[in-house]
Structures are given as structure tokens and as C-alpha cells.
N, C-alpha and C positions, 0 to 999 in steps of 0.2 A: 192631937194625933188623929188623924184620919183612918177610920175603923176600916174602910179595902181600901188600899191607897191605888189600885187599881182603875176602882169608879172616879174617881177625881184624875188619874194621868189620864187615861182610857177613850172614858166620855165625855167628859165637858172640856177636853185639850186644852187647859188654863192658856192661855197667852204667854202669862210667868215663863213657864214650862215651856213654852216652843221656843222664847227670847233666850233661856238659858241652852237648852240646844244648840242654837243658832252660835251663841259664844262660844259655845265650849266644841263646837267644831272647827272656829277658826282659832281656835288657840289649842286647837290637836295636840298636835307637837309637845307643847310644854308638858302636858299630862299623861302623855302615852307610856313612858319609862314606868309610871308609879301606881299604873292602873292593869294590869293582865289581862289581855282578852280570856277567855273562855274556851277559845279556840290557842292550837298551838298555832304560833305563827314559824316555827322555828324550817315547817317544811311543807312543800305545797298540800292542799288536802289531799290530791287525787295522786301523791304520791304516799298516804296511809295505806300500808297492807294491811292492817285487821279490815275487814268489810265491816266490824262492826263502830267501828270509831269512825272510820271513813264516815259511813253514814251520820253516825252523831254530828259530824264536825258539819254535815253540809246539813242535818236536821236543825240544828244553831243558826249558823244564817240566813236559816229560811226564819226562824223563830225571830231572830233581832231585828232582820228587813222586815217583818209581821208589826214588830213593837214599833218600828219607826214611823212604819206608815201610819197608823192609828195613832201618834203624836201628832202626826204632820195633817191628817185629813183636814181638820176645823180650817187651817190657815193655809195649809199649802199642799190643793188635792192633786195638782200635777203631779207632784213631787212623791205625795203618796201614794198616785198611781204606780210610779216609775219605784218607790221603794217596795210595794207589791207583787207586783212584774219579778221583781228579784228574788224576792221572798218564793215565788212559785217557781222559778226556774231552780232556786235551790232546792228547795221541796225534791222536784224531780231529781237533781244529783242524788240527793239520799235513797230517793228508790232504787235508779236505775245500779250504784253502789252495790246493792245485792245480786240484779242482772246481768250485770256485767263481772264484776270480781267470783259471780258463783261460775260462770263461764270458763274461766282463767283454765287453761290445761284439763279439762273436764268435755268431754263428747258427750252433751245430753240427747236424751232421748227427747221424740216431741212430747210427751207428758212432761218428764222434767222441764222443758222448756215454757209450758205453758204455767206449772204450778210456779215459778220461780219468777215469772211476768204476771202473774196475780200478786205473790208479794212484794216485789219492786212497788206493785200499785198502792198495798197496803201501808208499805211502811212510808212510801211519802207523804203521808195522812200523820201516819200514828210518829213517827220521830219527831219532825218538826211543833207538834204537842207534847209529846214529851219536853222537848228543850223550852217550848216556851213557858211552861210549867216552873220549870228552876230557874227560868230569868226573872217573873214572879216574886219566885219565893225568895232571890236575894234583894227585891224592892222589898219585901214586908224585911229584911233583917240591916238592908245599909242605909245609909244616908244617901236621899235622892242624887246628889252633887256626883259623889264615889258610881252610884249606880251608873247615871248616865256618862260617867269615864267610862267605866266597862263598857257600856253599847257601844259608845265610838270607839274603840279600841277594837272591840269585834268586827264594827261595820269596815274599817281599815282592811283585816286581815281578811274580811269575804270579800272585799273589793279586789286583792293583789289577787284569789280564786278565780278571780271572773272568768278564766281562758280554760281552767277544768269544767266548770261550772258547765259551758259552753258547750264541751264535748259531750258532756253526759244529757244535754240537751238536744242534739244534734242524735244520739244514739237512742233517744227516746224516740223523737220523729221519726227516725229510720224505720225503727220496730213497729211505733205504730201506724208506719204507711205500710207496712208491708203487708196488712191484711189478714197476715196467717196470726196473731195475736190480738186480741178484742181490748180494748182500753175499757174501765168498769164504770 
């Protein structure tokens, strides 16, 4: 048994490990029924009204696009460039989830404005460590095989995301070109 099964997925990206990836993504399909993502896939994320699940859901697939890519760098750094790139776009969905959703039928003042685009900023730091924390700790309690069904099952459902994901990307740049809010 490997005492942080962590430093062995992690850092030395066994080959085993990126080969068993690799299968178990082209043979998606057959496993997806018996594996739950993490995420609910039953409805788009950016249609969650709680702001705070919203954000968990999009702090998740910044976390799983995080795990992928550090799978992927040893053999395949394009790939875990472009798995990263995703990883931080979702990132920002989770911040901007509280800038946006805090907005919703509410006339802020500009302090409110500004205190609420400092935590947009925070939380897409601290959510997406949070979820990657409990993706973690179900490697130390499942069998590697089971785990990496879940990753791909989740990487599925942030994928059909891509077009929320977008928006709240798009409304990030906005805000942060507009000058009147300072990114940290």
C-alpha cells in the first residue's frame, strides 16, 4: 500500500496510470452508468440557484481539470496545458458565481460592488481547494480503477459546462477591463 498515494499519482505520473487513463476514456461509455460524477449532471451548472453549490460545482471542475492535468504533464504537457487552461477558466466560474448571482435583483452600492469582487476573487482560490481536497481523500478510501471512473465521469459533465463556463469567463474579462475593479 502506498503511504500518500498522492506522491506516486501526482509526481512521478507512473505511465501504468496515464495508460489506464487513456482506456478508461475510450471506453467512457461502458462505465459512466455505474460511476456518479460528483457533480450533478441532471442540470446545467449555471442553471444552480443556490450560489453556493453553483460555485462548488464549478470549484469541482476546476479541481478534477487540476488532477488531470498533473496526470497528464509527465506524457502529455499539451494536453495538460489545455487540461489547466480549463481548470482556471473554471476556477473563475466559481468566483464570478458569487458576483454575479450576489447581483441578481439587488442595486449595489459601489462598496458593495467592490467588497463582492474581492470575494468572487477569493473564492476562486479557496473553492476549487476545497473540492480538490475531497477528490483526495476519496483516492486514500477507493480503489484507484472506481476513482479514476469518477474523474472521467466528472470531466464529461464539466465538459457538456463548457458554454456557462464561458459566460462567467467572458463576465470576468468584462469587469476586469472595466478598470473601476482591481483584480488581486
Amino acid at each position: 500500500m502506498i503511504a500518500n498515494p498522492q506522491d506516486c499519482l501526482f509526481r512521478s505520473a507512473p505511465k501504468t496510470l496515464l495508460i489506464a487513463l487513456v482506456v478508461l476514456m475510450c471506453s467512457f461509455r461502458v462505465f459512466s452508468e455505474s460511476y456518479a460524477p460528483w457533480i450533478d449532471a441532471a442540470m446545467p451548472i449555471i442553471n444552480i440557484s443556490n450560489k453556493h453549490r453553483q460555485a462548488e460545482a464549478w470549484g469541482m471542475c476546476s479541481a478534477v481539470n487540476r488532477v488531470v492535468s498533473e496526470i497528464q504533464s509527465a506524457e502529455s504537457p499539451s494536453m495538460a496545458k489545455n487540461s489547466s487552461n480549463r481548470a482556471n477558466g473554471a476556477a473563475i466560474a466559481a468566483g464570478m458565481t458569487y458576483y454575479v448571482k450576489g447581483e441578481e435583483g439587488i442595486r449595489y452600492t459601489e462598496d458593495q460592488k467592490r467588497a463582492s469582487w474581492k470575494l468572487s476573487q477569493e473564492m476562486s482560490k479557496s473553492i476549487p481547494e476545497v473540492q480538490s481536497t475531497a477528490i483526495i481523500a476519496e483516492l486514500e478510501t477507493l480503489p484507484v480503477d472506481v476513482w479514476m471512473k469518477k474523474i472521467l465521469a466528472n470531466l464529461e459533465v464539466c465538459g457538456s459546462n463548457s458554454d456557462g463556463q464561458q459566460l462567467y469567463i467572458d463576465a470576468w474579462r468584462d469587469t476586469a477591463a472595466s478598470g473601476f475593479l482591481e483584480l488581486q
